[in-house]
C-alpha positions in Angstrom: -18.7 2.3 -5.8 -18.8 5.8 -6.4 -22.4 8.1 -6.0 -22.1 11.5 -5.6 -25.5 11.7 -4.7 -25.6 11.3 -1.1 -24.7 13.7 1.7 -24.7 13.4 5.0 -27.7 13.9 6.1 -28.9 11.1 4.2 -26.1 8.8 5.7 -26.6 9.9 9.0 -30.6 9.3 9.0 -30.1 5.6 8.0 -27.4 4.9 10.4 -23.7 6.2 9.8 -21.9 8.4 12.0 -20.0 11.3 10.8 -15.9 11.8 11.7 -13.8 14.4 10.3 -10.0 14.2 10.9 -7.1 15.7 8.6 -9.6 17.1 5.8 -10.9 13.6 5.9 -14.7 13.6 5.9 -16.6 10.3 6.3 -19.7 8.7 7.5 -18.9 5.3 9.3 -21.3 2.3 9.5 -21.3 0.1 12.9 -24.2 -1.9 11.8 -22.9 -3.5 8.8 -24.7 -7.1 9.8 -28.1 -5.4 9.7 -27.8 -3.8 6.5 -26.5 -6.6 4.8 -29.5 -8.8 6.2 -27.4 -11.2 8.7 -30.2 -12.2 11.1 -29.0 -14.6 13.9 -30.8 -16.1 16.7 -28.5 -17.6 19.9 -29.1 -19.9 22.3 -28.4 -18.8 25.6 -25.0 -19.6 26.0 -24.4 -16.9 23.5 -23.6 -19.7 20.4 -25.7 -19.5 16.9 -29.2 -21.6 16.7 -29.8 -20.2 13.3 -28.8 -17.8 10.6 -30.0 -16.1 7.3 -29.1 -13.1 5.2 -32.0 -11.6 4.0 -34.1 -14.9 4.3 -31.2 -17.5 2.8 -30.5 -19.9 5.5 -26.9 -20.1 6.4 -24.7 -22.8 8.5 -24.0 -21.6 11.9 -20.6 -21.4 11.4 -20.6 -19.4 8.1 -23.0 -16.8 10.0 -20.9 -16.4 12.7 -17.9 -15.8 10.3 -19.4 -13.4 8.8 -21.0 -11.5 12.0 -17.1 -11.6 12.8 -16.0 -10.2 10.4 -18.3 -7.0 9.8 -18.1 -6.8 13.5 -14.3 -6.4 13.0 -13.9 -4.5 10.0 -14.2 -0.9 9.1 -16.7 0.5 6.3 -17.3 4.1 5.8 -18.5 6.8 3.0 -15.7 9.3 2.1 -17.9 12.2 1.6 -14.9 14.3 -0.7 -14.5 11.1 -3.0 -18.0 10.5 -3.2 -17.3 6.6 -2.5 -17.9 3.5 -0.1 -14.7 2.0 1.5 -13.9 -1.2 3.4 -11.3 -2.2 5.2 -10.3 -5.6 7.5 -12.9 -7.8 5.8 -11.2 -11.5 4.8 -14.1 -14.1 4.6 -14.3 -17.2 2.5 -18.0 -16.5 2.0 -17.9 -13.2 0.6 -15.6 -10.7 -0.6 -15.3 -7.0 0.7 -16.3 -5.9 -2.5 -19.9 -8.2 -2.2 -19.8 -6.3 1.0 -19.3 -3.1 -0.1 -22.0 -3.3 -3.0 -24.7 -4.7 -0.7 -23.8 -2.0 1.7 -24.1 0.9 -0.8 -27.1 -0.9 -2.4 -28.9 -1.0 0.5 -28.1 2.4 1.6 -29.2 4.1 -1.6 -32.4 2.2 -0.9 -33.0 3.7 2.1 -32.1 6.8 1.5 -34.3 6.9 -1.5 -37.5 5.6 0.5 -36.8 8.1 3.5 -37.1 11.0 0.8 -39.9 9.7 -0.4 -41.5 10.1 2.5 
């Protein structure tokens, strides 16, 4: 997953939150469901009505897997190795790497449009 393109600038105008520690240098991303696409809607109790990633309807269940499980993992840009990372991410429905490459995908795209711009 490596782009030596982007800085951080770019990763912090679509999201991701610098954090230096070490000589470590990375840009972390909190909103993982968003940029993957997971939209959920909840009844009021707080359970799942409906789900899709980026219009593909999903079972409740499977959504709420996967909201758990971006929720609780960790996925950052290491700014020296000029790479995405993810960590914590164990789902049946996807792997971290399918993660990862939607992540970086869609990241590149916005970056891209912002500059654009």
């Amino acid at each position: 997953m490596e782009n030596t393109d982007l800085t951080r600038e770019q990763l912090e105008s679509v999201g991701g939150k610098y954090w230096e520690k070490n000589g470590m240098h990375r840009i972390y991303f909190n909103n993982v469901t968003e940029i993957i696409g997971l939209n959920v809607s909840r009844y009021n109790t707080g359970n799942i009505s409906s789900a899709s990633i980026n219009g593909q309807r999903l079972s409740n269940s499977r959504a709420g897997e996967i909201f758990n499980q971006c929720r609780d993992s960790k996925f950052w840009y290491d700014l020296d190795g000029h790479k995405f990372h993810g960590r914590g991410f164990n789902s049946r429905s996807f792997t971290i790497e399918d993660i990862l490459t939607t992540v970086e995908q869609t990241l590149i795209e916005s970056v891209t449009k912002l500059l654009e711009v």
